[in-house]
C-alpha positions in Angstrom: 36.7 46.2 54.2 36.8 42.7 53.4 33.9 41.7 55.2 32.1 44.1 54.0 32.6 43.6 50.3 31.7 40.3 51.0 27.3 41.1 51.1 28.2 43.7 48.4 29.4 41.3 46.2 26.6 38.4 47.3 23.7 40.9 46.6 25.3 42.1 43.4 25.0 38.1 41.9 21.3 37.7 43.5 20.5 41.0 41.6 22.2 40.0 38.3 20.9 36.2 38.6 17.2 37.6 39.3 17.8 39.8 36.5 15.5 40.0 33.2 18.6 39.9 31.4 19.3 36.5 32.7 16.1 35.2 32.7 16.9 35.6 28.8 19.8 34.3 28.3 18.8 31.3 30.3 15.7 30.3 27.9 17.9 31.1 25.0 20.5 28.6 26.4 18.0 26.2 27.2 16.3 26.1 23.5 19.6 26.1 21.9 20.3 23.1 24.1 17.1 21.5 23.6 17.4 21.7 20.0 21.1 20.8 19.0 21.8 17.8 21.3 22.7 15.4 18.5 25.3 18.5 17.6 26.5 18.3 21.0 26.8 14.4 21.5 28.4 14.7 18.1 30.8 17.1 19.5 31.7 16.0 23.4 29.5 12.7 23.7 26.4 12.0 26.4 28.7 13.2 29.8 28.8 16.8 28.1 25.9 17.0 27.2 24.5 15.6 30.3 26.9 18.2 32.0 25.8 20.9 30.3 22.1 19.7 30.9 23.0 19.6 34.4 24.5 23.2 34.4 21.5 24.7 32.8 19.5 23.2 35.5 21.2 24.9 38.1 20.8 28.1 36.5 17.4 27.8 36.3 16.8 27.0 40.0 19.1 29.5 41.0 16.9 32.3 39.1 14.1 31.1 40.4 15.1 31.1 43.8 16.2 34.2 43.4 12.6 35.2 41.8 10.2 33.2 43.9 8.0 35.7 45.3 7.2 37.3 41.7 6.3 34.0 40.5 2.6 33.1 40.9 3.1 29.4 41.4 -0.8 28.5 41.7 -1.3 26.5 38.9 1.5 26.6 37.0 1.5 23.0 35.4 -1.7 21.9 33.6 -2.9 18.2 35.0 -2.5 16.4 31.7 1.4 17.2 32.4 1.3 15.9 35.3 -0.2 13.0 34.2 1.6 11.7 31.4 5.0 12.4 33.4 3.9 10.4 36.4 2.8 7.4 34.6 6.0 7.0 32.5 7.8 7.6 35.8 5.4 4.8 37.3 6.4 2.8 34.7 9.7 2.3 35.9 8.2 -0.9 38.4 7.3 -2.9 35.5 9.5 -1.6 32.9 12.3 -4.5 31.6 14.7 -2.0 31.6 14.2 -0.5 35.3 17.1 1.1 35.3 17.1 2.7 32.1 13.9 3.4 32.4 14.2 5.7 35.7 17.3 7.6 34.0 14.8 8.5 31.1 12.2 9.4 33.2 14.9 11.7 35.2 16.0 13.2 31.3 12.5 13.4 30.5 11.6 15.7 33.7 14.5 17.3 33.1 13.7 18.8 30.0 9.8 19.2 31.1 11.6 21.8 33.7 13.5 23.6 31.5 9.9 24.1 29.1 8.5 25.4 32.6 11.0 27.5 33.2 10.7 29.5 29.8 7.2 29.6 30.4 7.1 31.0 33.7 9.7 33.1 33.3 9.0 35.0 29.9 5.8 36.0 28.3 4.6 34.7 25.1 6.0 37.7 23.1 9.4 37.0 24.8 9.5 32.9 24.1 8.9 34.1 20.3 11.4 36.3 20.3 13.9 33.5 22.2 13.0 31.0 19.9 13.6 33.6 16.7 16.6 34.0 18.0 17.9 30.6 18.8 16.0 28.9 15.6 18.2 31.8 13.2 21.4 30.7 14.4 20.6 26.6 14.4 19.2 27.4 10.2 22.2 29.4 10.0 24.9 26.9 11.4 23.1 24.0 9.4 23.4 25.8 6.1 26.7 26.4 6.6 27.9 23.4 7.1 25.7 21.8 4.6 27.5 24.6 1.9 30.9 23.6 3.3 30.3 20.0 3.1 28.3 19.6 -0.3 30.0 22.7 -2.3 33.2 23.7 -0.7 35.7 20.5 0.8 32.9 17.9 -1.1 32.7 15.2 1.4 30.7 14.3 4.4 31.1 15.2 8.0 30.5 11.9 9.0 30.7 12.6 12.9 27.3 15.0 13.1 25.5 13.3 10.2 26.1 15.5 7.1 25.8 13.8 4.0 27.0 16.2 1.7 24.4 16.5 -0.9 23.5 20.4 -0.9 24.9 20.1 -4.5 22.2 18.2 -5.5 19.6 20.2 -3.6 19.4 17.6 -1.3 18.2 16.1 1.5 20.2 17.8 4.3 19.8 17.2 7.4 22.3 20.3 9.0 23.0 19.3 13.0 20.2 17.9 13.5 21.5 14.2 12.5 17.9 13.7 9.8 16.0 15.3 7.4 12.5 15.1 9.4 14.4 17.0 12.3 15.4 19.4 9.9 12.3 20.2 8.2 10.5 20.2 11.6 12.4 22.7 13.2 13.0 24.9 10.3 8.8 24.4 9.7 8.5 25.9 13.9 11.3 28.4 12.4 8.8 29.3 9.5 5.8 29.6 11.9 8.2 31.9 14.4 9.6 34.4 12.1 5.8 34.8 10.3 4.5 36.1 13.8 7.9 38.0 14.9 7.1 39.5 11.5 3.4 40.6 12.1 4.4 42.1 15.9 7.0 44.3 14.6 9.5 42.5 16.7 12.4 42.7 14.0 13.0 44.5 11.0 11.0 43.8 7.5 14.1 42.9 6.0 15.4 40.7 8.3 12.2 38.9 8.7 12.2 37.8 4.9 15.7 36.4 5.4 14.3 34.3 7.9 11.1 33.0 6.3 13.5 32.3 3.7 16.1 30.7 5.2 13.3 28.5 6.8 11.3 27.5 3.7 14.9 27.2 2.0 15.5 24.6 4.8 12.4 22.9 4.5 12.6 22.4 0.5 16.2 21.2 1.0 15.1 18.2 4.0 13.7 17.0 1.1 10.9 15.8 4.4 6.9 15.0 3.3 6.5 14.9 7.1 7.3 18.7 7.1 5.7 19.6 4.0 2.2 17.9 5.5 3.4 19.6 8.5 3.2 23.0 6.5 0.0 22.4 4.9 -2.0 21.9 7.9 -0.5 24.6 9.4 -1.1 27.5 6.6 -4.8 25.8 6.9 -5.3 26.6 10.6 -3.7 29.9 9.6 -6.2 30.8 7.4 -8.8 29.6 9.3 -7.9 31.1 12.2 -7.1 34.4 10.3 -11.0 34.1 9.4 -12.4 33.2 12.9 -10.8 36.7 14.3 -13.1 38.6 12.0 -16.2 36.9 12.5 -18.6 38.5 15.1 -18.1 37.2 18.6 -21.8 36.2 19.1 -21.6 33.8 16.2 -17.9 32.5 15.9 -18.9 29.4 18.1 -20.9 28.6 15.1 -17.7 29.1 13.1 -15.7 26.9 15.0 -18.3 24.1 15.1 -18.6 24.3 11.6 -14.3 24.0 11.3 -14.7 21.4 13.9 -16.8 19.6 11.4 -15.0 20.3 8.5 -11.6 19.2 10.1 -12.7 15.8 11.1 -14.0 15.4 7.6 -10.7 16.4 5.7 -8.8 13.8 8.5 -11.3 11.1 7.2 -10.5 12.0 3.9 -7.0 12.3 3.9 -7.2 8.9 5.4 -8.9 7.3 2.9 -6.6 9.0 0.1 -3.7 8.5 2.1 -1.8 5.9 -0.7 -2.5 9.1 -3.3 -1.3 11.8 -1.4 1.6 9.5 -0.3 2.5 8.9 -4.2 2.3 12.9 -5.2 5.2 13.4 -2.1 6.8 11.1 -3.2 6.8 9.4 0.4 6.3 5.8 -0.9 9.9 4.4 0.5 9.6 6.6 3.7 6.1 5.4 4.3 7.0 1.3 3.8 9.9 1.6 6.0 7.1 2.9 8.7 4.4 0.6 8.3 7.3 -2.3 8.0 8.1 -0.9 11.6 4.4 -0.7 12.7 3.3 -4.3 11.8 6.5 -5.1 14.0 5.1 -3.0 17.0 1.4 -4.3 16.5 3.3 -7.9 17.4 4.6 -7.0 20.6 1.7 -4.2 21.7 -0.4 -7.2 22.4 1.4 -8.7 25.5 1.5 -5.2 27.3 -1.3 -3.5 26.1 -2.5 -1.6 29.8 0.6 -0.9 30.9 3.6 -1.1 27.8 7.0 -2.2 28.0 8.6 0.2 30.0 9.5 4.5 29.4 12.7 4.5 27.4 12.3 7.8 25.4 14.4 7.0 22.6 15.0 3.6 22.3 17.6 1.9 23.9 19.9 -0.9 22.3 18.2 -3.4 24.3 15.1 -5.6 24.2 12.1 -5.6 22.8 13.9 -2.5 20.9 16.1 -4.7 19.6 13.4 -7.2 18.4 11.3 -4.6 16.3 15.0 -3.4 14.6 15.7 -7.0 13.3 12.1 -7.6 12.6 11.8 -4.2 10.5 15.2 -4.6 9.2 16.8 -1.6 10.1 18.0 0.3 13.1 15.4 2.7 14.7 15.5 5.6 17.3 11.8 5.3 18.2 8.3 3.9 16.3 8.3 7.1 13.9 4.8 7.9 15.2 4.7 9.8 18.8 1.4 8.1 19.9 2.2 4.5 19.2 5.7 5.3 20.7 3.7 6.3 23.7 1.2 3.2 24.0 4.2 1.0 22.7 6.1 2.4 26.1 3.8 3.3 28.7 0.5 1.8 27.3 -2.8 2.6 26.8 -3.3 4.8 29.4 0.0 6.4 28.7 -0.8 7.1 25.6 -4.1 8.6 26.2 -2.5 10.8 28.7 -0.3 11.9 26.0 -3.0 12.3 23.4 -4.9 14.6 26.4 -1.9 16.6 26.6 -1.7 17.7 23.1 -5.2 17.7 22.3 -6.3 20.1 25.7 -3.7 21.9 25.0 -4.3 22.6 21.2 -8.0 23.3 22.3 -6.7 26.5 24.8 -4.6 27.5 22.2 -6.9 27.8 19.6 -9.5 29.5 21.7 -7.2 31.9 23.0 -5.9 32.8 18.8 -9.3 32.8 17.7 -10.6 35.1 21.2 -7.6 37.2 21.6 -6.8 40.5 19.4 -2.6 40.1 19.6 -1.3 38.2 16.8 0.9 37.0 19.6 -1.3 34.3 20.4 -1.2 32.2 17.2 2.3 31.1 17.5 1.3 28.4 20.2 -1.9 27.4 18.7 0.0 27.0 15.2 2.9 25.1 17.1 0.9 22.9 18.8 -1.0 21.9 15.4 2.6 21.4 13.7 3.3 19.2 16.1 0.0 17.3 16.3 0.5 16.7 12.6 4.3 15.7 12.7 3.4 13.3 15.8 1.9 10.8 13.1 4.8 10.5 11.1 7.8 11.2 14.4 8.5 10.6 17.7 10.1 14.4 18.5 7.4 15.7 20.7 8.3 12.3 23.2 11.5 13.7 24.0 14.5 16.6 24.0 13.4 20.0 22.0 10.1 18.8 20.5 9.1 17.7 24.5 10.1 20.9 25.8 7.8 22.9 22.7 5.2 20.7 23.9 5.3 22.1 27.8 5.9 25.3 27.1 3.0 25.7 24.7 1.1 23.6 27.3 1.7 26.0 30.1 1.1 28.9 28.6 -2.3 28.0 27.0 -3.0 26.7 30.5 -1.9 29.8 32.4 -3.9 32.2 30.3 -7.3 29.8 29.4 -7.2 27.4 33.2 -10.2 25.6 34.2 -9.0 25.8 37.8 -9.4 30.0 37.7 -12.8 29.9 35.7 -13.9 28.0 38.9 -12.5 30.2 41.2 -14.0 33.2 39.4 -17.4 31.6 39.4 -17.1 30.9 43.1 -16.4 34.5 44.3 -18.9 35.9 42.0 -21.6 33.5 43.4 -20.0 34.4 46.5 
């Protein structure tokens, strides 16, 4: 009996860890994680969260072990991934931190797996739903503990980064240790809970709670980067909301002519940067930047090709600790994802990560402007939020904002590939 309760009990796991169901709560696990690891070195340091990370990992190859002949694996990672992931781990040889260089490259494919896994494993409707899901309770927590630290005990909670100041409307920064983080992830929250709301996936009413509790998170950060953020994304919004209904003969016109027009409002918005800085009142945060960049623009000179080295966030050791003493203040990275890239992995690296974001923006877009389901905006309008955000932060270069990156990546690669266009082409000239 014993032996033969044994299999039972063995094919009962392999069922339950092939499952949908687990497949589930697996990606909601792993965007939790992704998005609340300064919570959880707050709460049980790097080694747990570095356990957990490693736990998490299991479970993912262990489901899709157990799902390996449903997967169709031709393909599955676009080659700007590839790419940008191989250079920094290239890097290592002439990094001057070799060793904590190849531990970041080992985090940094570690969360690139995880962002694969949720995109192999769950279709686009599903990763919106995950990320509702997850977002909700991250807004929720934050609030909380903003209301208990600013309103109830009045006093910070010092260990995760609370300030206190929900009493004076601000900024908060909930568990995500900044206001930026904040505003970015309630701003991906905002652009979630719009499209769960047009696809019926939850109820009217709770779907205005959450655009609420997201906008009422963003206003709170008190962050310019996420109200710019914002802007460009309702822009593409509209714009894309516009391209759907234009006759499909004629909408390349369309999107030459919002090519165009895009490239003209980036030249002008440069040019009136110092104004638009003033009306968001974004002076301070802006000096304390360009204080930092005039730093970087010192050292980018003497590794220009190749960079100093992939660090991820930055490490307390040289040149990191350089630019801090020249700028004055400590630093986590150089506040702007693509000179963080050239700054670590150099002008190649930096292109690669430019390539990433822009190709996949590109699919995106074509794929929300092409494709009937409302569905399909969420990554185009992600990936634009994080294009924008990527001038003033360093998110998408690591952790959650890395992982929102590959997934978005994959799937706009997966349903718009070069690699099956040619392979169509072939068997129909075949």
């Amino acid at each position: 009996m014993t032996s033969g309760g044994a299999p039972a009990r063995a094919e009962m796991i392999r069922e339950f860890v092939g499952s949908a169901r687990f497949a589930q709560a697996v990606s909601l696990l792993a965007i939790g994680l992704a998005f609340s690891t300064h919570a959880i070195r707050a709460l049980i340091g790097w080694p747990g969260l570095l356990a957990a990370l490693a736990g998490l990992l299991v479970l993912c190859a262990a489901s899709l072990v157990t799902r390996w002949r449903a997967i169709e694996w031709y393909g599955i990672l676009p080659l700007t991934i590839l790419v940008f992931v191989g250079w920094c781990a290239a890097s290592v040889i002439w990094s001057t931190t070799p060793g904590a260089s190849a531990a970041r490259v080992v985090y940094l494919v570690a969360f690139a797996v995880l962002g694969v896994y949720v995109a192999l494993m769950r279709d686009t409707i599903q990763i919106v739903r995950a990320f509702g899901d997850a977002f909700r309770l991250l807004l929720g927590v934050s609030l909380a503990l903003e209301l208990l630290a600013g309103i109830l005990i009045d006093s910070p909670i010092p260990f995760l980064g609370i300030q206190g100041d929900l009493a004076a409307l601000g900024p908060i920064q909930g568990i995500f240790g900044s206001r930026n983080m904040l505003g970015f992830v309630a701003l991906i929250g905002f652009i979630t809970f719009i499209v769960e709301w047009r696809m019926h996936i939850i109820s009217r009413t709770r779907a205005i709670g959450s655009v609420a509790l997201a906008l009422g998170s963003i206003v709170l950060s008190g962050s310019p980067t996420a109200w710019i953020a914002l802007g460009a994304a309702l822009v593409a919004l509209a714009a894309l909301y516009g391209l759907r209904r234009v006759p499909t003969v004629s909408r390349w016109r369309w999107q030459l002519a919002l090519l165009v027009t895009g490239a003209a409002a980036l030249v002008t918005g440069w040019i009136l940067r110092i104004r638009i800085i003033e009306l968001l009142d974004a002076r301070a945060e802006f000096d304390v930047r360009l204080d930092l960049w005039r730093e970087l623009s010192r050292y980018l000179s003497l590794n220009p090709l190749q960079g100093w080295g992939w660090v991820g966030r930055w490490p307390d050791a040289p040149p990191y600790t350089w630019l801090e003493a020249g700028a004055g203040r400590p630093h986590e990275s150089a506040l702007n994802a693509y000179l963080d890239a050239y700054f670590q992995v150099g002008v190649i690296g930096a292109f690669a990560f430019a390539a990433l974001i822009g190709v996949a923006l590109v699919r995106a877009w074509l794929l929300a402007s092409n494709r009937r389901s409302v569905v399909y905006l969420w990554p185009a309008l992600v990936l634009v939020a994080v294009a924008v955000t990527s001038a003033a932060e360093s998110f998408a270069l690591y952790e959650g904002g890395w992982m929102l990156v590959v997934i978005c990546a994959v799937k706009a690669a997966r349903d718009m590939s070069w690699r099956d266009a040619l392979a169509r082409r072939a068997a129909s000239a075949g």
